[in-house]
C-alpha positions as CSV (number, residue, x, y, z in Angstrom):
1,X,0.0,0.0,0.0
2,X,3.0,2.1,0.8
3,X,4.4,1.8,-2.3
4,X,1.4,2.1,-4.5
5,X,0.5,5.5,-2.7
6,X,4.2,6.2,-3.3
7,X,4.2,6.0,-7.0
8,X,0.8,7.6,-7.3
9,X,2.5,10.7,-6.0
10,X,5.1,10.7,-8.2
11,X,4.1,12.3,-11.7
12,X,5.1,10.5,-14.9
13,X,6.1,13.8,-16.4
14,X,6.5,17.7,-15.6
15,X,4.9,20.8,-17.7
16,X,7.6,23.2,-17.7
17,X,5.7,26.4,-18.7
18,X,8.5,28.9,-20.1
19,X,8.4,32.1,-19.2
20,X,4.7,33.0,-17.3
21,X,3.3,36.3,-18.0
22,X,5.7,36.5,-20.7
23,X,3.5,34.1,-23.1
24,X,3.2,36.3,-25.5
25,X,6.8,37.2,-25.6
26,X,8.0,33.8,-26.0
27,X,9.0,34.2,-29.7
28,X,11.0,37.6,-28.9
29,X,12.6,35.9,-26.3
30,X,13.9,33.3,-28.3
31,X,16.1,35.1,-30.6
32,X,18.6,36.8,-28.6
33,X,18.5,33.3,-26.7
34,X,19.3,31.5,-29.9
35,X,21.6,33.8,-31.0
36,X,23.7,33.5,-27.5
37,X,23.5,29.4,-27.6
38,X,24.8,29.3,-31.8
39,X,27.7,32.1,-30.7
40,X,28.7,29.8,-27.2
41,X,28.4,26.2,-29.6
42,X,30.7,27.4,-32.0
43,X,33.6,29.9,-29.6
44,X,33.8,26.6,-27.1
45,X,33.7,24.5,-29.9
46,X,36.4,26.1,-31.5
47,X,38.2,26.5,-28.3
48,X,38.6,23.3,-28.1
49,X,39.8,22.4,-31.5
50,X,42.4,25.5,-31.3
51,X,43.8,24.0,-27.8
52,X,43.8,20.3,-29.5
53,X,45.8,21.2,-33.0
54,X,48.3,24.3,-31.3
55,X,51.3,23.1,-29.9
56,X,52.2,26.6,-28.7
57,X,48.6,26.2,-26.8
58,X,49.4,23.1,-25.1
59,X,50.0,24.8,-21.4
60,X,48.5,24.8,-18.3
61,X,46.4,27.9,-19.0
62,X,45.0,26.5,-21.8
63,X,44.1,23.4,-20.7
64,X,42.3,25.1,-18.1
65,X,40.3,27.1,-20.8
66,X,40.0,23.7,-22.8
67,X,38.1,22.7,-19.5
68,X,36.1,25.6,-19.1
69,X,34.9,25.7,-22.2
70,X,33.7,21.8,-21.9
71,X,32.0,23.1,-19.0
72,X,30.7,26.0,-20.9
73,X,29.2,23.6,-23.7
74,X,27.6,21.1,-21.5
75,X,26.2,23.9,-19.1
76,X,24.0,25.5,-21.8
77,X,23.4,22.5,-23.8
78,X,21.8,20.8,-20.7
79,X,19.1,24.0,-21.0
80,X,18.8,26.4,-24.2
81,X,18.0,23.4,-26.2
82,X,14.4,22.7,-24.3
83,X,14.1,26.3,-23.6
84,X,13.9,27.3,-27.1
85,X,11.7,23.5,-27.9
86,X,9.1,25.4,-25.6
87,X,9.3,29.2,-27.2
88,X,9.2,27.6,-30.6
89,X,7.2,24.6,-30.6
90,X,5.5,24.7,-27.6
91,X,7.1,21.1,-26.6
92,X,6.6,21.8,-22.5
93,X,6.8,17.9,-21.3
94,X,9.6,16.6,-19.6
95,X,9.5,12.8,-18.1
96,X,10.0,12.4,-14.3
97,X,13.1,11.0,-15.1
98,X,14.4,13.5,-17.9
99,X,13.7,16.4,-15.1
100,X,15.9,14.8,-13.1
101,X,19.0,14.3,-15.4
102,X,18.5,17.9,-16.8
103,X,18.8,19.4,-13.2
104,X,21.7,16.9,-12.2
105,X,23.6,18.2,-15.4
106,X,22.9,21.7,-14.7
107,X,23.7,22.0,-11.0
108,X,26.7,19.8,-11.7
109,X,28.6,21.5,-14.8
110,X,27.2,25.0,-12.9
111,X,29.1,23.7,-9.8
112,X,32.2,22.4,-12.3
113,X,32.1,26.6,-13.8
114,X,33.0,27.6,-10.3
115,X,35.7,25.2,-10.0
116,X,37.7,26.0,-12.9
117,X,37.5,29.1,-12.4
118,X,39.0,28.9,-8.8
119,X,41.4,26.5,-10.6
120,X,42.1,29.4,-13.6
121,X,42.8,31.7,-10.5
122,X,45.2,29.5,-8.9
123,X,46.6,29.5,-12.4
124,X,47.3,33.0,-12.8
125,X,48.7,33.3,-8.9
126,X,51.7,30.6,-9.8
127,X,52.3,31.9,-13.0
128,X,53.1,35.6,-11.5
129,X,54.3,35.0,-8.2
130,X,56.5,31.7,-8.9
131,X,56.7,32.3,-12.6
132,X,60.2,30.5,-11.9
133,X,58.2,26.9,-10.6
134,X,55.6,28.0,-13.1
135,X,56.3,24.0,-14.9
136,X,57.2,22.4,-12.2
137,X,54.1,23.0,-10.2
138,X,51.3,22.7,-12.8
139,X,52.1,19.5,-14.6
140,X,49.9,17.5,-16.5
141,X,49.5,15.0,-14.2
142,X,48.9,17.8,-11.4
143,X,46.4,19.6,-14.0
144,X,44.9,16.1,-15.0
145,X,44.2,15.3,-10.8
146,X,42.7,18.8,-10.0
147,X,40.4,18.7,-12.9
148,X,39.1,15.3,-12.0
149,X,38.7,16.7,-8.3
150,X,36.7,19.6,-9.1
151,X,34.3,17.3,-11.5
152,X,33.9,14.8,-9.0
153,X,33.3,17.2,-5.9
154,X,30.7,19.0,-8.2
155,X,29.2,15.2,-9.2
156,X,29.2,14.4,-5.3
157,X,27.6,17.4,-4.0
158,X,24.5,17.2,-6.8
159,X,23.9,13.7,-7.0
160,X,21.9,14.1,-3.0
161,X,19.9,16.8,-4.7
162,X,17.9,14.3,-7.4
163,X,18.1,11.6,-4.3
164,X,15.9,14.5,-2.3
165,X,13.9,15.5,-5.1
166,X,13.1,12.2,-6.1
167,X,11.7,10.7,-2.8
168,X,9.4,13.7,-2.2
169,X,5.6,13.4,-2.7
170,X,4.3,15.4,-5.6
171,X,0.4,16.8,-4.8
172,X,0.5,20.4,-5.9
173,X,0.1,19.3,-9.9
174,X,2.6,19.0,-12.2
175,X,3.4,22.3,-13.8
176,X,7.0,23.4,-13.2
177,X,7.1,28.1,-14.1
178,X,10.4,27.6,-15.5
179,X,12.2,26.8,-18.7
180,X,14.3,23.9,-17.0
181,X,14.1,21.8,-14.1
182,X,16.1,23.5,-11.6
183,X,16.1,22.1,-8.2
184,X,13.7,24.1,-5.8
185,X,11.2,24.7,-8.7
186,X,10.3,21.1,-9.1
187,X,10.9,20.8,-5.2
188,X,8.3,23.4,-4.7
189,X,5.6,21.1,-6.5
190,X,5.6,19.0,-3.0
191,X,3.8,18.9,-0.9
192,X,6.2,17.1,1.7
193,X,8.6,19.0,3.9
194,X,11.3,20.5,1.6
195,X,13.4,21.8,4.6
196,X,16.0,19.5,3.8
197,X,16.4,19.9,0.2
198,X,16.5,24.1,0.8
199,X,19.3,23.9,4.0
200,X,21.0,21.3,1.5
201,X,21.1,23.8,-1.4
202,X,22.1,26.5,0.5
203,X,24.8,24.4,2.0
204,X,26.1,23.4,-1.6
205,X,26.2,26.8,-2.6
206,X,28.4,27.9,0.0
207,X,30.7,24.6,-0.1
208,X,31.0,25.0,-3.7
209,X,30.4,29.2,-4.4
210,X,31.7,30.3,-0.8
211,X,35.1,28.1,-1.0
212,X,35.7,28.8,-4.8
213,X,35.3,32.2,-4.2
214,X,37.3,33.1,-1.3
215,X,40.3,31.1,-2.9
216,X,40.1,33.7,-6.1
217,X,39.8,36.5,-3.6
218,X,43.3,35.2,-2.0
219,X,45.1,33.9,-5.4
220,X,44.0,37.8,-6.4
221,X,45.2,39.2,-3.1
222,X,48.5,37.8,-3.8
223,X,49.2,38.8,-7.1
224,X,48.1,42.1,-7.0
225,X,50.5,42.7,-4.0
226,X,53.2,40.7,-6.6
227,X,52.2,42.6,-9.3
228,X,52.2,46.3,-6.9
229,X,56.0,45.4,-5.9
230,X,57.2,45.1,-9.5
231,X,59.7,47.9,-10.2
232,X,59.4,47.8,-13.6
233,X,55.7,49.7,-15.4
234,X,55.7,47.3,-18.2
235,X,55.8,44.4,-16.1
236,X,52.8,45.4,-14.1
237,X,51.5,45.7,-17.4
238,X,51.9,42.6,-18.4
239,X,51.1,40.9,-15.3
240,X,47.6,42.5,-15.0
241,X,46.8,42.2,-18.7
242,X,47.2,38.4,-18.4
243,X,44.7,38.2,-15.8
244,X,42.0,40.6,-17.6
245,X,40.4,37.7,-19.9
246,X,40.2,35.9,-16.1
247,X,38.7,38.5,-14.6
248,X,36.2,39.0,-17.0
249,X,35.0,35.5,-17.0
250,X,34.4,35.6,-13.3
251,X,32.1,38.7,-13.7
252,X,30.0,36.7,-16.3
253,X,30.2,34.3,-13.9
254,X,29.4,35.4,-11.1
255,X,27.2,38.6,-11.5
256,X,23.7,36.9,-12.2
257,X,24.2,34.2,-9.9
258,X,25.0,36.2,-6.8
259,X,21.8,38.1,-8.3
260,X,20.0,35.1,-8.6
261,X,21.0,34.0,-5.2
262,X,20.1,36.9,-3.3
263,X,16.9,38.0,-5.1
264,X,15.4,34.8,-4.7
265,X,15.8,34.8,-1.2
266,X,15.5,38.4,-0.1
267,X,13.2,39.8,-3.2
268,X,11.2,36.9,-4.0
269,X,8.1,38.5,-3.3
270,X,9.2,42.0,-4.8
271,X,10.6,40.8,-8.2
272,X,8.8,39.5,-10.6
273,X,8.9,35.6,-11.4
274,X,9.8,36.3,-14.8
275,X,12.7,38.0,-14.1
276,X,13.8,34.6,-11.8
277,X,13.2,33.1,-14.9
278,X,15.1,35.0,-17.2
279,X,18.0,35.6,-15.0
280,X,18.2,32.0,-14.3
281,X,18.7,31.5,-18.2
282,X,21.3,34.3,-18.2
283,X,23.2,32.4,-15.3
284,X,24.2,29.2,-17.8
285,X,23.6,31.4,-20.8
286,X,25.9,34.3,-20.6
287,X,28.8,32.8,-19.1
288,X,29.3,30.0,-21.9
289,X,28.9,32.9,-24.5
290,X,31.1,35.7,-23.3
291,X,34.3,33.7,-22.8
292,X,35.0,32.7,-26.1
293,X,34.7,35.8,-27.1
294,X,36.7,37.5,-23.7
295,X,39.5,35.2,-24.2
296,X,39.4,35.4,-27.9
297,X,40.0,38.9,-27.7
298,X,42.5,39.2,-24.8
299,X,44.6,36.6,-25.4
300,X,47.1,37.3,-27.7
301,X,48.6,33.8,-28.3
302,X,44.8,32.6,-29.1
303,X,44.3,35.6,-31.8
304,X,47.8,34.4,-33.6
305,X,47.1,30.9,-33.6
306,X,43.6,32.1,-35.4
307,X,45.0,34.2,-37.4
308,X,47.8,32.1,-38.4
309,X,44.8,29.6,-39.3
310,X,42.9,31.9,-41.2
311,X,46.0,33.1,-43.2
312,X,47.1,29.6,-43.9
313,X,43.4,28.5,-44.9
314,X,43.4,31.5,-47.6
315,X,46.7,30.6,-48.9
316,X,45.3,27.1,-49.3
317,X,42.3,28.6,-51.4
318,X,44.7,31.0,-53.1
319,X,47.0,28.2,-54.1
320,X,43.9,25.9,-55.4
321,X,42.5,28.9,-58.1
C-alpha cells in the first residue's frame, strides 16, 4: 500500500511552462536566446579544436580554458535546447526521469564553472608570483588530478539533490514556471517537507560558491600585492593584462548568480517571477557565451594561432585557383 500510494505521488512527467506572463513574448525571447547558444556552440567548440591542434597552446592555462569551455558547452546545452523547444514549438513535457537528469547536469557542470575558475585563478597566482616553478608545479599530471577533483566534488555534491527530489511526494500538480528543471522549482511542487532539500542547497552553494570564491579573492590578493611590488611599469602591465580575460569570466560568472542567489531569497516577493526566470537563463547562458569571445579577444597567443589559421586556410584557397 505504501508503495502504491508512493508511486501515485510521483508524476510521470513535468509541464515546464517557459516564461509566465511572458507568453506572448515567447517568440522575442527566443532570438537573442538562440543567437547567444549558436555564438557559445561554435567559440567553445572552436576553443577546443584551437587547444587540441596548437602546440604553442598546449600549457596549463590553456588546458584550463579547454576545460572551461567543456563546462561551458555542456552547461547550456543541458538548458537552451528545451528552452527554445518550448518558445518555438510549444514542446513543455519533460518525463520524471528526464527532469531529473537535466537538473543533475545543470547543478553539476554550474558547480564544475566555479571550479575552474577557482582553478584558472590558482593559475594565474603561480604563473606571476613563482613564474620561476611556473612548470614544475602545474604538470599534466597535477592539472589532470585537479580537474578530476573539481568534477567529482561538483558530481558528489549534486547527485543528494535528485536523491531529495526524487523521494518527495508530488500533490500540488505538475506544472513546473520555468524553462528547465532546476532544483527548488520542481521541489516546490511537493507537498512534503522541503526543509532539507532548501538547508542542502544553500549548504552546496556555500561549499562549492563560498570556497571557490574566497580562494580567487586570495590567489587575487597575492598577485596584485606581486604585481604592486614590481619595479618595472611594463611588467605590471603585463602581469595584469594576463589576468584581464580571467577576470572578466568571473564577472560573467558570477554577477547573475549572486543576483539570482540573493533575489530569490531576499526579493522573492518584490521581483517578478519572470525575471527569476530570465536571470536563471542568463546564469548558464551568458557565461558560456562571453568567454569565447573574452579570451578570444584578450589573449594574444589565441588571436595568432587564429589568425595564423585563417591566413594559412586563404593561402590554401589561393594556391587551389
Amino acid at each position: 500500500m505504501l508503495m502504491l500510494n508512493k508511486t501515485e505521488l510521483t508524476p510521470s512527467s513535468f509541464i515546464l511552462d517557459g516564461v509566465p506572463g511572458l507568453e506572448h513574448m515567447h517568440l522575442w525571447i527566443s532570438f537573442p536566446f538562440c543567437s547567444m547558444y549558436v555564438v557559445a556552440i561554435a567559440g567553445n567548440c572552436g576553443f577546443l579544436y584551437l587547444i587540441g591542434c596548437e602546440d604553442s597552446l598546449h600549457r596549463p592555462m590553456y588546458y584550463f580554458l579547454a576545460m572551461l569551455s567543456l563546462t561551458d558547452l555542456v552547461m547550456c546545452t543541458s538548458s537552451i535546447p528545451k528552452a527554445l523547444c518550448i518558445f518555438w514549438f510549444h514542446l513543455k513535457e519533460i518525463s520524471f526521469n528526464e527532469c531529473l537528469v537535466q537538473m543533475f547536469f545543470i547543478h553539476t557542470f554550474t558547480g564544475m564553472e566555479s571550479g575552474v575558475l577557482m582553478l584558472m585563478a590558482l593559475d594565474r597566482f603561480v604563473a606571476i608570483c613563482y613564474p620561476l616553478r611556473y612548470s614544475t608545479i602545474l604538470t599534466n599530471p597535477v592539472i589532470a588530478k585537479v580537474g578530476l577533483a573539481t568534477f567529482l566534488r561538483a558530481v558528489l555534491l549534486i547527485i543528494p539533490f535528485t536523491v531529495l527530489t526524487k523521494r518527495l511526494p508530488y500533490c500540488r500538480g505538475n506544472i513546473i514556471h520555468h524553462t528547465f528543471c532546476d532544483h527548488m522549482s520542481v521541489a516546490k511542487l511537493s507537498c512534503g517537507n522541503i526543509k532539507v532539500n532548501a538547508i542542502y542547497g544553500l549548504m552546496v552553494a556555500l561549499l562549492i560558491g563560498g570556497f571557490d570564491i574566497l580562494c580567487i579573492t586570495v590567489s587575487y590578493t597575492m598577485i596584485l600585492r606581486t604585481v604592486i611590488s614590481l619595479s618595472s611599469a611594463d611588467a605590471r602591465q603585463k602581469a595584469f593584462s594576463t589576468c584581464t580575460a580571467h577576470i572578466c569570466a568571473i564577472v560573467f560568472s558570477y554577477s547573475p548568480a549572486f543576483f539570482s542567489f540573493f533575489s530569490h531569497r531576499f526579493g522573492g516577493h518584490t521581483i517578478p517571477p519572470a525575471c527569476h526566470i530570465i536571470l536563471a537563463n542568463i546564469y548558464v547562458l551568458l557565461p558560456p557565451t562571453m568567454n569565447p569571445v573574452v579570451y578570444g579577444v584578450k589573449t594574444k597567443q589565441i588571436r595568432d594561432c587564429v589568425l595564423r589559421i585563417l591566413s594559412g586556410s586563404k593561402d590554401i584557397k589561393s594556391q587551389s585557383t
